[in-house]
C-alpha positions as a Python dict, from the first residue, in 0.01 Angstrom:
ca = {
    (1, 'X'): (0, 0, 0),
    (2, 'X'): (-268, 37, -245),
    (3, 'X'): (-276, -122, -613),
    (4, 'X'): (-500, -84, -908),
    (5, 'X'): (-502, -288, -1235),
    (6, 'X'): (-619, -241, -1557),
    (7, 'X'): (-681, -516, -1812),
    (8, 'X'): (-810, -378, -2138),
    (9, 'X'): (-826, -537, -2507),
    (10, 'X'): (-817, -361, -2868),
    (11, 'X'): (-1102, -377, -3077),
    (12, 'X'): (-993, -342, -3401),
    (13, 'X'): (-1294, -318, -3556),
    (14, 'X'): (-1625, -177, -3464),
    (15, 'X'): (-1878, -5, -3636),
    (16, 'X'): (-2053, 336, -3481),
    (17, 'X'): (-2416, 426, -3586),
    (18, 'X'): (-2566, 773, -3464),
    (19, 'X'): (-2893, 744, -3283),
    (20, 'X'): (-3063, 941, -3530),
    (21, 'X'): (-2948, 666, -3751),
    (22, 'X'): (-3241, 450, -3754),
    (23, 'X'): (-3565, 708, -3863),
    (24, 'X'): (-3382, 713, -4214),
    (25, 'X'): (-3458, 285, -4226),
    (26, 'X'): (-3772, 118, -4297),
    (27, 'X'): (-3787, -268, -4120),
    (28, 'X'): (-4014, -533, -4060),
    (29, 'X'): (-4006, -781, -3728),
    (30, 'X'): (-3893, -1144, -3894),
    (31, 'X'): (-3974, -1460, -3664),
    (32, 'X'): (-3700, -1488, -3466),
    (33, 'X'): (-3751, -1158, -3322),
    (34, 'X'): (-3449, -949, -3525),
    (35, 'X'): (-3532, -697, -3795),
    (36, 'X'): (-3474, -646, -4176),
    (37, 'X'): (-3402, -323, -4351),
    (38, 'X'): (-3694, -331, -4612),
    (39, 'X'): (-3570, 41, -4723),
    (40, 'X'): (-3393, 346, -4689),
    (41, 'X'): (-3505, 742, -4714),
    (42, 'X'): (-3223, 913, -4555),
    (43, 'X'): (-3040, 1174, -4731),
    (44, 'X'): (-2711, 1028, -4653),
    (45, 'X'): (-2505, 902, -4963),
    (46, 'X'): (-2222, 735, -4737),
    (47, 'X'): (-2483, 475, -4586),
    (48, 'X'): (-2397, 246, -4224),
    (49, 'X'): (-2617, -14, -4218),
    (50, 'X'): (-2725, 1, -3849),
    (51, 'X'): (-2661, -311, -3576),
    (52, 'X'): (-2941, -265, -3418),
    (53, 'X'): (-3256, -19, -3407),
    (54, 'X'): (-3446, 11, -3125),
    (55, 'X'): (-3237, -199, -2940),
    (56, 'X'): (-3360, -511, -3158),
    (57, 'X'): (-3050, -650, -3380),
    (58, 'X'): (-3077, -636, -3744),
    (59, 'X'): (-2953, -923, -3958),
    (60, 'X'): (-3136, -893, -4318),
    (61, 'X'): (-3164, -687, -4636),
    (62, 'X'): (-3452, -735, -4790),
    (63, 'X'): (-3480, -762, -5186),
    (64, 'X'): (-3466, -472, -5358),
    (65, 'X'): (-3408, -247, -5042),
    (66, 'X'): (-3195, 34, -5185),
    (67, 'X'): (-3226, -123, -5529),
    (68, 'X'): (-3163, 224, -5794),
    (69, 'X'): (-3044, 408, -5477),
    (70, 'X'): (-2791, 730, -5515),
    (71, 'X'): (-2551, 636, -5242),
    (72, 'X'): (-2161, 654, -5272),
    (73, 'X'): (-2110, 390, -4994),
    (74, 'X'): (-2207, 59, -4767),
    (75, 'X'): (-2050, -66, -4452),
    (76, 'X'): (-2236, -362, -4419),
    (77, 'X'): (-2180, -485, -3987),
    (78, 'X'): (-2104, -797, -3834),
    (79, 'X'): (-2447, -892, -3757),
    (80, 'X'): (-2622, -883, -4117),
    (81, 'X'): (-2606, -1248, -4218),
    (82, 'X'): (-2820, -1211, -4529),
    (83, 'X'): (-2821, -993, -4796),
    (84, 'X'): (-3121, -1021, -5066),
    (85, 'X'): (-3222, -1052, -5473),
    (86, 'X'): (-3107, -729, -5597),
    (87, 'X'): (-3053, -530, -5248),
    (88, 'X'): (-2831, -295, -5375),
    (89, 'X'): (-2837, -369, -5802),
    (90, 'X'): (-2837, -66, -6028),
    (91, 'X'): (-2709, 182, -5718),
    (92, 'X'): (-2501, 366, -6015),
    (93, 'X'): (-2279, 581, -5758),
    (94, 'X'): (-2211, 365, -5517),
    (95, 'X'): (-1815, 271, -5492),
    (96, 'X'): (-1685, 121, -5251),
    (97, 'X'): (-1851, -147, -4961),
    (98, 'X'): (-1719, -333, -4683),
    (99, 'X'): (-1878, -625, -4551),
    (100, 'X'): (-1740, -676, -4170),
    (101, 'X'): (-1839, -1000, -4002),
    (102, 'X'): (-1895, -1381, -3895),
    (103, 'X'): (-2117, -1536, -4179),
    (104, 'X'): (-2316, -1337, -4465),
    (105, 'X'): (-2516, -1512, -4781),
    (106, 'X'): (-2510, -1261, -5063),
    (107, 'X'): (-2821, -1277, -5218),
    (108, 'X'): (-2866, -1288, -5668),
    (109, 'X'): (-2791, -1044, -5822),
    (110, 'X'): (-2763, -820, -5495),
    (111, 'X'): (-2468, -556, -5671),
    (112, 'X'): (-2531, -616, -6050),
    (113, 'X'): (-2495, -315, -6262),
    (114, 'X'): (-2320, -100, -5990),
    (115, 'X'): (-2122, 62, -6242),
    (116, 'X'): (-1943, 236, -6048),
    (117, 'X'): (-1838, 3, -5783),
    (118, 'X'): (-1480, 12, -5760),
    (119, 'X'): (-1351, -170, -5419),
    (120, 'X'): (-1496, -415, -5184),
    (121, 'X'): (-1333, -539, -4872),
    (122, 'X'): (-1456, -881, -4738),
    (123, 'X'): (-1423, -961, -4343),
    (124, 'X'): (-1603, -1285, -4336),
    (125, 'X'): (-1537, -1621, -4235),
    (126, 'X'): (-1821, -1774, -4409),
    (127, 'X'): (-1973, -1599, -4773),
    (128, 'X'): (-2191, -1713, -4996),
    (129, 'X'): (-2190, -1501, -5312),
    (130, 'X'): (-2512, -1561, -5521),
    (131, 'X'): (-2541, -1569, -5870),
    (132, 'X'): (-2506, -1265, -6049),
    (133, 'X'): (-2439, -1069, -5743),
    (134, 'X'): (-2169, -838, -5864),
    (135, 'X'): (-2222, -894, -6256),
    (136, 'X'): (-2159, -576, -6494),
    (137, 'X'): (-2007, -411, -6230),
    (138, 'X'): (-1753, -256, -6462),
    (139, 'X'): (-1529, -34, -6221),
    (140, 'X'): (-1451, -294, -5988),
    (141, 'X'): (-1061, -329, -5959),
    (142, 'X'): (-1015, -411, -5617),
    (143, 'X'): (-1115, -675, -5454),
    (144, 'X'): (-961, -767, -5075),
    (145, 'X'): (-1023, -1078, -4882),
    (146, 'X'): (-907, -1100, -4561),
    (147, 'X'): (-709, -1426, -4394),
    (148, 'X'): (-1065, -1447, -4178),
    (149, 'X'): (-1228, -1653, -4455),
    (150, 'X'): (-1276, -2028, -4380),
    (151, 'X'): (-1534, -2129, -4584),
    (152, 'X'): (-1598, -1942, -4946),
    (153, 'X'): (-1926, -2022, -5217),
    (154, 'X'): (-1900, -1825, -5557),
    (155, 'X'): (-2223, -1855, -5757),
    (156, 'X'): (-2248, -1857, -6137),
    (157, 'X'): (-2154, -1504, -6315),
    (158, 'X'): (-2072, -1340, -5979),
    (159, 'X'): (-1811, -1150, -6125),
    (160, 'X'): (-1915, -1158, -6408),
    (161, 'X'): (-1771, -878, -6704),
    (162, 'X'): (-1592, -726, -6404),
    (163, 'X'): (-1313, -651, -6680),
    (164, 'X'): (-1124, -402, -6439),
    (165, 'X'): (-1068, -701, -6184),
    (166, 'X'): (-696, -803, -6164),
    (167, 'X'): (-751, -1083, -5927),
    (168, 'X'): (-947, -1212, -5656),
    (169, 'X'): (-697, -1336, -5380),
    (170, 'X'): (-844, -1612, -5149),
    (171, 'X'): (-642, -1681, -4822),
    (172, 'X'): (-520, -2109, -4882),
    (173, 'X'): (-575, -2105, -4507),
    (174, 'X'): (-992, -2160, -4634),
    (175, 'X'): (-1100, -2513, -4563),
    (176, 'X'): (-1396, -2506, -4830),
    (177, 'X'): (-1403, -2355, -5134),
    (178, 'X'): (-1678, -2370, -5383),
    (179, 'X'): (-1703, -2188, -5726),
    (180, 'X'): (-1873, -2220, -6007),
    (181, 'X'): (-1731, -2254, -6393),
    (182, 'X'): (-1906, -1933, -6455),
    (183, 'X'): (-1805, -1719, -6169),
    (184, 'X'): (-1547, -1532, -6311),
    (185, 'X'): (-1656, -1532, -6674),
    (186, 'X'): (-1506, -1202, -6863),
    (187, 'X'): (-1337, -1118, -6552),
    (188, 'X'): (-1001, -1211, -6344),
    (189, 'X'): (-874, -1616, -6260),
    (190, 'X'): (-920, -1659, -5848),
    (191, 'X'): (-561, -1698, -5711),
    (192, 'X'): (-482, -1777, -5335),
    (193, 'X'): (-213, -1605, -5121),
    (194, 'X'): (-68, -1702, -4721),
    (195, 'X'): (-217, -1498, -4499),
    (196, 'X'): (156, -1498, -4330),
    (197, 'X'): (310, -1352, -4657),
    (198, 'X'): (44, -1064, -4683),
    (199, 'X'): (-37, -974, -4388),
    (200, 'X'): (190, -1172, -4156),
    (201, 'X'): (141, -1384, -3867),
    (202, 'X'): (-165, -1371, -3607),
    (203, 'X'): (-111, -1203, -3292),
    (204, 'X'): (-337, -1070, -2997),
    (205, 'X'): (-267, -785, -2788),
    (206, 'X'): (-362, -701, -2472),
    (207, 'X'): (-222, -441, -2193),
    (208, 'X'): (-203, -399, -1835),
    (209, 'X'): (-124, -112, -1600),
    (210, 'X'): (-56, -97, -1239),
    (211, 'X'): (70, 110, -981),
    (212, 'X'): (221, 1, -691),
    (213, 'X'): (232, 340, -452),
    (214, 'X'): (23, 581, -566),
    (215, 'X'): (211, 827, -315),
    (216, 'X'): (-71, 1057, -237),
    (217, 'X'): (-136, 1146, -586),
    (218, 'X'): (-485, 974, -626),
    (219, 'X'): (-718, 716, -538),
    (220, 'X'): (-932, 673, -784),
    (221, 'X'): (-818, 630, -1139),
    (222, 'X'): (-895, 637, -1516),
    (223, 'X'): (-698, 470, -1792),
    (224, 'X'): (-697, 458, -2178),
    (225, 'X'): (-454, 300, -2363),
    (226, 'X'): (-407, 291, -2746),
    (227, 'X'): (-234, 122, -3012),
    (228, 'X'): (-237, 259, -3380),
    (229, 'X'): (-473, 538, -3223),
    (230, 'X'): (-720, 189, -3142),
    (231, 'X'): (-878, 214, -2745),
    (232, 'X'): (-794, -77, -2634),
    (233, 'X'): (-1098, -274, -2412),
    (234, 'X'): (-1022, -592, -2416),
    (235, 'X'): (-751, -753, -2682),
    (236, 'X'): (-731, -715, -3056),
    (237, 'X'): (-623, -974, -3295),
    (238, 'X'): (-390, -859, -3557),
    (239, 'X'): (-128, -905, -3800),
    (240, 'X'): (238, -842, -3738),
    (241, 'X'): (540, -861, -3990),
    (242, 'X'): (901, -772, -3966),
    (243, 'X'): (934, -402, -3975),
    (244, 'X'): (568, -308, -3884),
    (245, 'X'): (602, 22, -3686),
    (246, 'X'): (321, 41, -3376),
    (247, 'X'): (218, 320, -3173),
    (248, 'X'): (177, 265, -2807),
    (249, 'X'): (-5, 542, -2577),
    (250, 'X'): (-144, 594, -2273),
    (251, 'X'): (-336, 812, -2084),
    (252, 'X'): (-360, 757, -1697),
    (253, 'X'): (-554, 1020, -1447),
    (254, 'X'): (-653, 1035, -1143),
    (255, 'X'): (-1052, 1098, -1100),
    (256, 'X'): (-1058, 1436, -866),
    (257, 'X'): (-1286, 1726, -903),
    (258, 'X'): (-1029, 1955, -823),
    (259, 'X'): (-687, 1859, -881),
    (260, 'X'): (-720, 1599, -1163),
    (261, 'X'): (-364, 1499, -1282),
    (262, 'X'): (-309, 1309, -1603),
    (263, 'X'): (56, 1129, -1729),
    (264, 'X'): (72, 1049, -2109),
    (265, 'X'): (299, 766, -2302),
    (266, 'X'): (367, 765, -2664),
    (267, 'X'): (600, 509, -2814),
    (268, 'X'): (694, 324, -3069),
    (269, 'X'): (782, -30, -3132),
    (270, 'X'): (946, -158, -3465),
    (271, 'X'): (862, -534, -3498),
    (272, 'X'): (1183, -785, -3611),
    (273, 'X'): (1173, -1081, -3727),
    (274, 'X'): (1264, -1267, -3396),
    (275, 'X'): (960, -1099, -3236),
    (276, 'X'): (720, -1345, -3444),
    (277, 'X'): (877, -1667, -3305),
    (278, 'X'): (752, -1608, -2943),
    (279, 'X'): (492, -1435, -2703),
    (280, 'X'): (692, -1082, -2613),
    (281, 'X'): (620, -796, -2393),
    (282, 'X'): (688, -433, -2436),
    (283, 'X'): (673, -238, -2126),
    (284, 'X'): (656, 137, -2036),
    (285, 'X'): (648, 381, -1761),
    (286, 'X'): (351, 644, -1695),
    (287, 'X'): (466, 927, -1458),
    (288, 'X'): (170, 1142, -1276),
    (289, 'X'): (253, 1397, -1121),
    (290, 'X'): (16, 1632, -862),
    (291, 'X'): (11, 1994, -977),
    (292, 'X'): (-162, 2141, -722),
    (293, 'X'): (-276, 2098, -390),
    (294, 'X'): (-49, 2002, -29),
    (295, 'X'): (71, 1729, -227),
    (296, 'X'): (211, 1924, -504),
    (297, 'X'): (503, 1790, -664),
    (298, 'X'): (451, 1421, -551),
    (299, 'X'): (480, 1166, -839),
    (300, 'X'): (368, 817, -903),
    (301, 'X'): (461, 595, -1122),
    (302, 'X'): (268, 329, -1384),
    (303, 'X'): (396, 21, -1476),
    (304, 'X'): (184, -23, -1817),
    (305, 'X'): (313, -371, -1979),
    (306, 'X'): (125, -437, -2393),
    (307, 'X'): (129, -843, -2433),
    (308, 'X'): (168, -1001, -2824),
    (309, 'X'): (73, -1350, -2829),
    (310, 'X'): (182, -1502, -3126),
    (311, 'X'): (-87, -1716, -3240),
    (312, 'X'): (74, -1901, -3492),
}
């Protein structure tokens, strides 16, 4: 009898560069061997800051890189950690950025004057915001922080004569919080919100797959397995409230030249309130039948079981 697993995980987020990407960047080699973007010439307005060029990683914006720039807008990846003086100031179409990662200092006055800056989504668990660095951006009215953040510095006049802003929510699950008297001058008060009441409480999900007789249908095997349309590799940590609707899917094949033979799952699973209280399972079937060949008609079946550790 012959058995093949699968353990994969969801990464939630990721960000994708094309390999063309990196001839529209100018970069320097710092001292610790990484690079930083000293400038940008590509004729794309919706601009990816790359993770790495030339297989070295890139971690800095210089001053002044895209300062006056015409781009509409920034994904800023995991692995910049510093942002400098007026990197992107006066860039007077650019709307919307997300920063996406571990730690990030926002350099002065690194945003000011992006007029028409309306959103910004911050994935950090440590930020420094620097003074100035989003002052007289007059459009901005939306401002998310996600339940990541442990550690939080606002500078003087960051958000400053942001008149548009309605609030800047702070997860209370932050153990350090530093901001200045002037931060929010002309602007919204800083408020803080439970992670558990926005966005619910911390799970991770994971999935495995096995078959137990593959019955003559295969022998060597492929699987991909989604949730919310997310390939799952290894496990994602998430967010799960009562009455959250997931996908689950599947794809399992067999790996044959000639006869390749592919089953397909799509569910759903509503989450209840009961679900958040302890680890749970949800567990499906994946039927593959062979279409062709002296085995046609023979089926085999995969067990596919997602995991949700609560993490509470």
């Amino acid at each position: 009898m012959k058995k093949l697993s699968f353990l994969l995980a969801i990464v939630l987020l990721f960000t994708c560069v094309p390999a063309f990407a990196a001839s529209s960047f100018d970069y320097e080699y710092l001292d610790d061997g990484t690079l930083e973007i000293t400038g940008y010439h590509g004729k794309a307005a919706d601009v990816v800051i790359p993770e790495t060029i030339y297989s070295r990683t890139v971690t800095s914006i210089r001053e002044g890189a895209f300062y006056g720039m015409n781009i509409t807008s920034l994904v800023i990846p995991a692995n910049i950690i510093n942002i400098g003086y007026s990197a992107f100031a006066e860039c007077y179409y650019l709307e919307s950025v997300e920063f996406d990662g571990s730690y990030l200092d926002i350099g002065e006055y690194a945003f000011m004057n992006d007029i028409s800056l309306s959103s910004i989504i911050i994935n950090e668990a440590s930020l420094y915001i620097g003074k100035s660095a989003f002052e007289n951006c007059t459009s901005l009215s939306y401002a998310e922080v996600l339940p990541t953040l442990a550690e939080l510095s606002i500078r003087d006049r960051a958000f400053s004569d942001c008149k548009k802003l309605p609030s800047f929510m702070i997860p209370n699950t932050a153990t350090e919080v530093n901001i200045a008297k002037t931060a929010f001058r002309n602007s919204c008060k800083p408020t803080y919100y439970k992670p558990e009441e926005v966005y619910g409480i911390p799970a991770r999900i994971s999935v495995y797959a096995e078959c137990a007789d593959y019955n003559h249908v295969g022998n060597d095997w492929y699987g991909e397995f989604y949730v919310n349309g997310v390939l799952l590799e290894d496990y994602l940590d998430v967010y799960l409230k009562a009455g959250d609707v997931l996908s689950l899917q599947a794809v399992i094949g067999e790996k044959d030249a000639l006869y390749s033979d592919e089953g397909v799952l799509d569910d759903e699973l509503t989450v209840y309130k009961k679900d958040l209280k302890k680890d749970f399972t949800v567990t499906d079937y994946v039927t593959v039948t062979e279409n062709d060949g002296i085995y046609y008609g023979y089926s085999c079946v995969w067990t596919v079981v997602f995991t949700f550790e609560i993490m509470k």
